[in-house]
BAPA-352361 format. One line per 8 residues: their letters; for each residue x, y, z of N, C-alpha, C. Coordinates in steps of 0.001 Angstrom, whole numbers. Atoms other than C-alpha are relative to their C-alpha. Layout:
N
A = X:Y:Z:X:Y:Z:X:Y:Z; ... $
REM end
This chain:
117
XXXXXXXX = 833:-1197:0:0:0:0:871:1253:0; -1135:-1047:-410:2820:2423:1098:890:417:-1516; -649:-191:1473:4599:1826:-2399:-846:453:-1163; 926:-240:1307:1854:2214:-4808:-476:1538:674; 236:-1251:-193:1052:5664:-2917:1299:1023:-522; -1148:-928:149:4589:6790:-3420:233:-315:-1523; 19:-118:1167:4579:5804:-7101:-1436:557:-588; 585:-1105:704:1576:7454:-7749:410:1486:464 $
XXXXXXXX = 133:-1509:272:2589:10602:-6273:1552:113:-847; -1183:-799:730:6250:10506:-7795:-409:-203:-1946; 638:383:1280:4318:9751:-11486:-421:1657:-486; -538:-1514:550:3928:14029:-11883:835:970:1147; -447:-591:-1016:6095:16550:-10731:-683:1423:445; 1355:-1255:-786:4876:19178:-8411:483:1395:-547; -59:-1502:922:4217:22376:-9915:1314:1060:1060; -1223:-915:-726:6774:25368:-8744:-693:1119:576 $
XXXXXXXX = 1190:-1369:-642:4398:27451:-6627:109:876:188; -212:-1405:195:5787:30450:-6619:-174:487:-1123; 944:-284:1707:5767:30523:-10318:-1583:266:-308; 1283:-437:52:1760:30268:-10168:-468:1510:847; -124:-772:-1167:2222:32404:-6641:404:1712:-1482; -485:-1138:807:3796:35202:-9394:-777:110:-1507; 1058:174:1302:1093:34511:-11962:-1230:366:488; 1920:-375:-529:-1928:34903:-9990:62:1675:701 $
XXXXXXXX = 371:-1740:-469:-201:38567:-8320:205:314:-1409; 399:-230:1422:557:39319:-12318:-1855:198:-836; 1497:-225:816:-3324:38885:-13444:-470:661:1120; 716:-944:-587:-4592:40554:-10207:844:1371:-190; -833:-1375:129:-2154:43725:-11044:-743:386:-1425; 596:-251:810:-3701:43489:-14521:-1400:-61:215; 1691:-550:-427:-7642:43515:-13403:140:1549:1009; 158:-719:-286:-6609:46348:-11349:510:1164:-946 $
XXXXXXXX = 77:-1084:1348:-5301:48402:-14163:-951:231:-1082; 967:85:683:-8106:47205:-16270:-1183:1047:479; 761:-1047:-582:-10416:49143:-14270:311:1580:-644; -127:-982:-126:-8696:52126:-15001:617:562:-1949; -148:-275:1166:-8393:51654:-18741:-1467:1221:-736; 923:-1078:888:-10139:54496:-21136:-747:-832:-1059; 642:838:834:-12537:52322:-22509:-1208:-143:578; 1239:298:-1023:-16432:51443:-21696:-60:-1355:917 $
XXXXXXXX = 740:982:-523:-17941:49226:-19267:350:-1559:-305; 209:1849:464:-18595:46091:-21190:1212:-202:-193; -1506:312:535:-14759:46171:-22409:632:-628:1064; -773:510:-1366:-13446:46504:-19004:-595:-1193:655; 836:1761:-515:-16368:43268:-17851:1138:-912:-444; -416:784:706:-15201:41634:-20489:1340:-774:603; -1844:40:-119:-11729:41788:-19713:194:-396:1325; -155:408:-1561:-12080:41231:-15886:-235:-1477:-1 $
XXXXXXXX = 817:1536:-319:-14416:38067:-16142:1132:-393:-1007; -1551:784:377:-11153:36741:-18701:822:-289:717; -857:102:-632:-8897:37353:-16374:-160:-865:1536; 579:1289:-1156:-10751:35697:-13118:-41:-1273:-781; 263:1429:710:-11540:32686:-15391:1804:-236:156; -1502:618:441:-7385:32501:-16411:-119:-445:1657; -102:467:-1473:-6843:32809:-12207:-711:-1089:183; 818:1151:-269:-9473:30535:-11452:350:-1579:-569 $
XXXXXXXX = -982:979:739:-7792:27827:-13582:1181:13:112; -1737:194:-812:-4497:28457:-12449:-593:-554:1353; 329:828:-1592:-5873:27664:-8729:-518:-1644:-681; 1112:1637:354:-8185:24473:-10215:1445:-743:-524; -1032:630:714:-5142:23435:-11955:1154:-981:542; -1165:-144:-763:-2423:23802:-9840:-8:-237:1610; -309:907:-781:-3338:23349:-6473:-818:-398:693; 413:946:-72:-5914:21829:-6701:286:-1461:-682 $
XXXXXXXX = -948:1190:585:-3905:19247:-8347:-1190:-443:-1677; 772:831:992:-6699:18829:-11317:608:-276:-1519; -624:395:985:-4038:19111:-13852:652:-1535:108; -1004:1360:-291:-2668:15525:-12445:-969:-935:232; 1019:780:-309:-5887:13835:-12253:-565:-677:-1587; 875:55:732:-8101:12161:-14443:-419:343:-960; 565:-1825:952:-9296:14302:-17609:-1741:-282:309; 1213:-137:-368:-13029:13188:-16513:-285:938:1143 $
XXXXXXXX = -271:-698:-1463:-12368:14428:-13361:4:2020:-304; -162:-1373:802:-11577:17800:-15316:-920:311:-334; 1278:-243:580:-14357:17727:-17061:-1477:25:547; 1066:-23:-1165:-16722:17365:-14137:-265:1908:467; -536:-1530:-415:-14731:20787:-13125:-325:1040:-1193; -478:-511:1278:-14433:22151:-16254:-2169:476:-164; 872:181:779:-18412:21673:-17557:-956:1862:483; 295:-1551:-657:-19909:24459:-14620:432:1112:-197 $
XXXXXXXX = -707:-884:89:-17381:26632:-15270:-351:790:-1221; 388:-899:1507:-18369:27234:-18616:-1345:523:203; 1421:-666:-120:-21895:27574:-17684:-11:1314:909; 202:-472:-1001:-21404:29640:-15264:877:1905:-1214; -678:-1258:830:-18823:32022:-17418:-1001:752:-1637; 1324:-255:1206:-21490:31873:-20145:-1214:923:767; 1027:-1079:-804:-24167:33702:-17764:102:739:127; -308:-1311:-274:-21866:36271:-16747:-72:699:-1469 $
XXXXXXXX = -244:-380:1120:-20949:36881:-20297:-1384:703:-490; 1121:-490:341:-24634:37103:-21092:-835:967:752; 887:-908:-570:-25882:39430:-18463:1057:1198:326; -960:-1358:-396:-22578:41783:-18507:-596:1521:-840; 508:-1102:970:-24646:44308:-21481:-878:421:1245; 983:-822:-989:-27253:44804:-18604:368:517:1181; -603:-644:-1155:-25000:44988:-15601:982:1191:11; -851:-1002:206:-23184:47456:-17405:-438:1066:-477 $
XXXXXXXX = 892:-1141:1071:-25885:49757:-19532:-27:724:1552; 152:-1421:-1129:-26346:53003:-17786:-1346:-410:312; 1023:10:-349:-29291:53194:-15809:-1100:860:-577; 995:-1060:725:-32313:54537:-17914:-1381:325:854; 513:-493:-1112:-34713:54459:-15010:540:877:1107; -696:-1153:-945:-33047:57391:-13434:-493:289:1191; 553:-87:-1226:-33982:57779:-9721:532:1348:142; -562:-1640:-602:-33850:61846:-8745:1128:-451:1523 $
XXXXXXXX = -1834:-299:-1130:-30121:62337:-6378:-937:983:1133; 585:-482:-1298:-31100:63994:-3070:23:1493:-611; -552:-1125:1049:-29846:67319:-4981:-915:647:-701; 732:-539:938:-32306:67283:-7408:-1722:-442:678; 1198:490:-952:-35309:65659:-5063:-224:1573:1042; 493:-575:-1274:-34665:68509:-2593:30:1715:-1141; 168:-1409:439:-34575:71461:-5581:-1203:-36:-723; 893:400:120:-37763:69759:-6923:-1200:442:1607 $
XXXXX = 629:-603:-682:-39358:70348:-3751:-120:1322:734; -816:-1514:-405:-38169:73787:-3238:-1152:1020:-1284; 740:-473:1568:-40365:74563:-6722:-1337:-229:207; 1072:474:-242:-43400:73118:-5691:-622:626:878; 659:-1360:-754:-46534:75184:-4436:-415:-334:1331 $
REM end
């Protein structure tokens, strides 16, 4: 029992975790510049929900070990992920359109009642 544990784990080698460790502060340094790109809304979504997905697969990958598993096993992981990145994708035009039901600002609520007989 003792041997067949130690030949499956010496069968891949272990990732270099700092390397991911310097990949995952790399894409969060780029979502925080993204923010601050001259571009609309949906661009910058866009570009965020890419960049969580890459992270998010570096963690699933790496240490959660799912790159060393199974590929069903992956694909268990894998199937939600898409659904899930597919939803955002599809509701980022609405979470991002300006608000056309405009609610009056306290500002304009309190110079509105200032007018009134």
């Amino acid at each position: 029992m003792e041997s067949a544990m130690a030949t499956a784990h010496t069968l891949h080698e272990e990732p270099n975790y700092m390397n991911i460790f310097w990949a995952l502060t790399v894409l969060t340094l780029l979502e925080i510049g993204a923010v601050y790109l001259p571009t609309t809304k949906l661009v910058v979504g866009f570009l965020l929900v890419a960049l969580a997905v890459t992270k998010a697969a570096l963690v699933a990958l790496y240490f959660m070990h799912l790159k060393f598993e199974r590929p069903t096993l992956g694909i268990i992981a894998l199937t939600p992920m898409i659904i899930c990145v597919f939803l955002i994708f599809m509701l980022l035009p609405d979470l991002t359109a300006h608000n056309k039901l405009h609610t009056p600002s306290a500002k304009s609520a309190a110079s509105e009642t200032a007018h009134s007989p």
